[in-house]
C-alpha positions in Angstrom: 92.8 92.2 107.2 95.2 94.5 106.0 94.7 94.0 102.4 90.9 94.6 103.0 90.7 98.0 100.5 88.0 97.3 98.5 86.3 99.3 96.9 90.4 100.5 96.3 92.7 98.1 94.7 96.3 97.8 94.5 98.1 97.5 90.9 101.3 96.1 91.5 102.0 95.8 87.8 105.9 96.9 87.3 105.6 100.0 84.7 109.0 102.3 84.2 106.7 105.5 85.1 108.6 108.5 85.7 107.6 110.6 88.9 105.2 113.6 88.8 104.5 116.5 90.9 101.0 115.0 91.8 102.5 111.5 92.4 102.9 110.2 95.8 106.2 109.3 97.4 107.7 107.0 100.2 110.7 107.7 101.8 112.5 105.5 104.3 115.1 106.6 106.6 117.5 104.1 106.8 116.2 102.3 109.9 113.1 101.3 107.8 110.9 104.1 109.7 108.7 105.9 107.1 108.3 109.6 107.0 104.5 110.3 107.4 102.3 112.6 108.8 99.7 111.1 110.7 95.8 113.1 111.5 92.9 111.4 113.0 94.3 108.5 112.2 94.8 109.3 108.3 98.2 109.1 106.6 99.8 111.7 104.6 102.6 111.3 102.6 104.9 113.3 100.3 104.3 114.4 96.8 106.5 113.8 93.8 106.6 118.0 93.9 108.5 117.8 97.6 111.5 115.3 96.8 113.9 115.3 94.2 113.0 112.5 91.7 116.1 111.6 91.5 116.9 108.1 92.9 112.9 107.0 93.1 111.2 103.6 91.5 107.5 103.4 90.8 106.3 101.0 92.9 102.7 100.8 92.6 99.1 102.3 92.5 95.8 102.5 94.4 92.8 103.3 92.6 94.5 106.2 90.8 97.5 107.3 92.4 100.7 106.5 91.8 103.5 105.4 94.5 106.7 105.6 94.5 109.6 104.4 96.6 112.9 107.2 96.9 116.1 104.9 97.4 117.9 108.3 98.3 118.8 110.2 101.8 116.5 112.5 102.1 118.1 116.0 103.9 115.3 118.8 103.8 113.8 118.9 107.3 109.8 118.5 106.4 107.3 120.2 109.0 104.4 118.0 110.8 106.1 114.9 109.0 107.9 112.3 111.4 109.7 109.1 110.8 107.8 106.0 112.3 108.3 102.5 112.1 105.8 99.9 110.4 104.8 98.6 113.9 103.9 102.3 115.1 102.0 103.1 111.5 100.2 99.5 112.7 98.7 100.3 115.9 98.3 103.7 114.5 96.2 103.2 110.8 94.5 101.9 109.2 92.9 101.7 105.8 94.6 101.9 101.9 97.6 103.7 103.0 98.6 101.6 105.7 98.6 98.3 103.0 100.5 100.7 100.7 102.7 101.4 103.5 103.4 97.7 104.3 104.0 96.7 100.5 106.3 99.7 100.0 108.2 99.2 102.9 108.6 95.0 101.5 109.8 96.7 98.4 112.2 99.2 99.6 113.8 96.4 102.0 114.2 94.4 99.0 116.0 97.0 97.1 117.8 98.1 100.0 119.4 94.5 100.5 120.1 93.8 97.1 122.5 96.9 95.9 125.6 94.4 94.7 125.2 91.2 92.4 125.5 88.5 94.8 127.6 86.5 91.9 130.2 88.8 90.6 129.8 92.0 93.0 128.9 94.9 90.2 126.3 97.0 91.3 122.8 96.1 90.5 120.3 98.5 88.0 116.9 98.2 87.4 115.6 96.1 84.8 114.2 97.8 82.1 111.1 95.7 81.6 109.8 94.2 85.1 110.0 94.0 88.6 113.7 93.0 89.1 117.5 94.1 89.7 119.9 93.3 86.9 123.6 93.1 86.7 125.3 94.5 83.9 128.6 92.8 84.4 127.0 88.7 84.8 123.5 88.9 83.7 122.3 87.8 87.2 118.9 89.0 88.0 117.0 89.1 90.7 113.8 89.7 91.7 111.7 90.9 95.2 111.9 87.9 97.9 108.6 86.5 99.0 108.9 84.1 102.8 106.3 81.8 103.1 105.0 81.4 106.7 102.0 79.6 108.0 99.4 80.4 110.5 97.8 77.5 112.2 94.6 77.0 114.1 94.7 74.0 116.0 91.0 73.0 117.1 90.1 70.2 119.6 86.0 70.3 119.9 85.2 74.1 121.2 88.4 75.1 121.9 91.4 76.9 120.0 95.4 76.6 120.6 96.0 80.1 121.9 100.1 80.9 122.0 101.8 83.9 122.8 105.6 84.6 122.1 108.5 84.7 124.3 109.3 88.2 122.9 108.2 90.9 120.1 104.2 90.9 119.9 102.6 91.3 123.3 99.4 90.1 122.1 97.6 86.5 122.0 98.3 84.8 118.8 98.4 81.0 116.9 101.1 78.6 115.9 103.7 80.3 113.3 106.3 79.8 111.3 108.6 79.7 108.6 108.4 76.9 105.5 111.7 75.4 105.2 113.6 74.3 101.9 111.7 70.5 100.2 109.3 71.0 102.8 105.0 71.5 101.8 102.6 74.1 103.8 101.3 71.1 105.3 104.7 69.8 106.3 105.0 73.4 107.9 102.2 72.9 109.9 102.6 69.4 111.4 106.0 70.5 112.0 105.6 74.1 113.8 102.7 72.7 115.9 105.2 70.0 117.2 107.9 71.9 117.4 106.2 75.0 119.5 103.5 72.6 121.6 104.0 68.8 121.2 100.7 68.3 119.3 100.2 66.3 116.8 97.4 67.2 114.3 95.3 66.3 111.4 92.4 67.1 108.6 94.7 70.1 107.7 92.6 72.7 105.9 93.5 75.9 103.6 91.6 79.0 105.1 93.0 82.0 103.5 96.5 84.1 102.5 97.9 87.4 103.7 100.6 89.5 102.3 102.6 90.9 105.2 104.9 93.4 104.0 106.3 94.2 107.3 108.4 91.0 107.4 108.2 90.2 103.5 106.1 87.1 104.0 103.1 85.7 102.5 101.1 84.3 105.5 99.6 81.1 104.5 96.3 80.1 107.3 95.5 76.5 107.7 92.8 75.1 110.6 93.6 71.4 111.7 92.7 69.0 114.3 94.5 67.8 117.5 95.6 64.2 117.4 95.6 61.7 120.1 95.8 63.1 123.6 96.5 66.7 122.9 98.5 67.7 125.5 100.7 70.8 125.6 104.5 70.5 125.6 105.2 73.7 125.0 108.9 74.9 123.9 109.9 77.8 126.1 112.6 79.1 124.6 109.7 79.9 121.7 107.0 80.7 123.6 105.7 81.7 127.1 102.1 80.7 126.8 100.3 77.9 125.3 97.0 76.9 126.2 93.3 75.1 124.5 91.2 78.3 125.0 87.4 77.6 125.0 85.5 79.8 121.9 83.9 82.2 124.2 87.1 83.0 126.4 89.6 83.9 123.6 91.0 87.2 123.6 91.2 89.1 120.3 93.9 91.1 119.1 93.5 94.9 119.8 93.4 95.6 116.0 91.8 93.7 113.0 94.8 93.8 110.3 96.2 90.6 110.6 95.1 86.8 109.5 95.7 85.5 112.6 93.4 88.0 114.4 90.8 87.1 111.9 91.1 82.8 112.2 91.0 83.9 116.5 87.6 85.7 115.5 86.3 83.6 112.7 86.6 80.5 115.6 85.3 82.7 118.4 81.9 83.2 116.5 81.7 79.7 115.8 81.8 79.9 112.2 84.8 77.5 111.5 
């Protein structure tokens, strides 16, 4: 999965760094499209020595490079660099810089959307000790938003729920979707599976987590059980393909970043 660095790791401690020639830098256009240059599949970005530090948060570090994120319009035209967008960097990359790419571009949407106090309308500043926005005017503070979402693998005997979506990813995928307010991850998942295809299900099991900075989620995986007759009434105005798929027939993403890519395999192989 995406987060899959090791032997690299991500320090997303919050520490009021300020930028260095040597440091690395992120800068978002105001689209969301990242300005990278990509060889053989290897991502390059900016140094702190390129951009003006003006305007720029640390964000975070890998191993032992520092990133930062530049909240500023950036002017100076910037050979072999282009702008792309976090699905294009996807199908693209790979590797550390494509999960620092995703968690910098959850951050930068975060501070993007939160520039005014939502109580009293002063501009937000940075708070001086952690991760957060703070108003000088109220005290209101906020901090990054994280949306829970599960991913479901619904099992009856050999074979998998295989969905795909009305519109967006092209690709075959499982049951999604977004917890609601008072409701559990398991409520999610009994819910999302009847909602999308009618099926009722049981023996809900954890199976693992996923940051997914592209969307600011945390993806939550869960395999179940079908219950009673299983069949499929699937809501079309969600979906346009829902079908049991025996183990040895499903169809694998075309890339390996994502959790649900990895419960389509992990069931393929037989090992859940």
């Amino acid at each position: 999965m995406i987060q899959d660095i090791y032997p690299s790791r991500l320090d997303n401690k919050y520490i009021p760094y300020t930028m260095t020639n040597d440091d690395t830098i992120l800068f978002f256009d105001s689209e969301g499209r990242l300005l990278v240059n990509i060889t053989d599949g290897n991502m390059v970005f900016p140094k702190g020595s390129d951009i003006d530090a003006i305007g720029s948060v640390y964000a975070f570090s890998v191993d032992e490079r520092n990133y930062f994120i530049s909240l500023t319009q950036f002017e100076r035209s910037y050979p072999s660099f282009e702008y792309m967008t976090m699905r294009q960097l996807r199908d693209k990359c790979s590797g550390k810089e494509l999960f620092a790419a995703f968690t910098a571009y959850h951050l930068w949407k975060w501070y993007t959307d939160n520039i005014y106090c939502g109580k009293c309308g002063e501009k937000l500043a940075f708070h001086e000790k952690e991760r957060a926005l703070k108003c000088s005017r109220c005290g209101n503070t906020v901090y990054p938003r994280i949306n829970p979402a599960v991913i479901v693998g619904v099992t009856k005997g050999d074979s998998i729920l295989i969905t795909k979506y009305r519109s967006g990813f092209a690709h075959n995928a499982l049951v999604a979707g977004f917890t609601e307010i008072g409701e559990t991850l398991e409520q999610t998942v009994e819910r999302e599976v009847m909602e999308e295809t009618g099926v009722k299900v049981k023996n809900i099991r954890y199976y693992k987590s996923q940051p997914w900075g592209m969307a600011q989620d945390i993806l939550v995986g869960f395999f179940c059980d079908a219950e009673g007759d299983s069949e499929i009434h699937m809501d079309e105005s969600e979906l346009k393909y829902a079908e049991w798929v025996k183990r040895e027939d499903i169809v694998l993403q075309p890339y390996s970043h994502s959790l649900t890519n990895e419960m389509m395999q992990v069931f393929k192989e037989g090992k859940i």
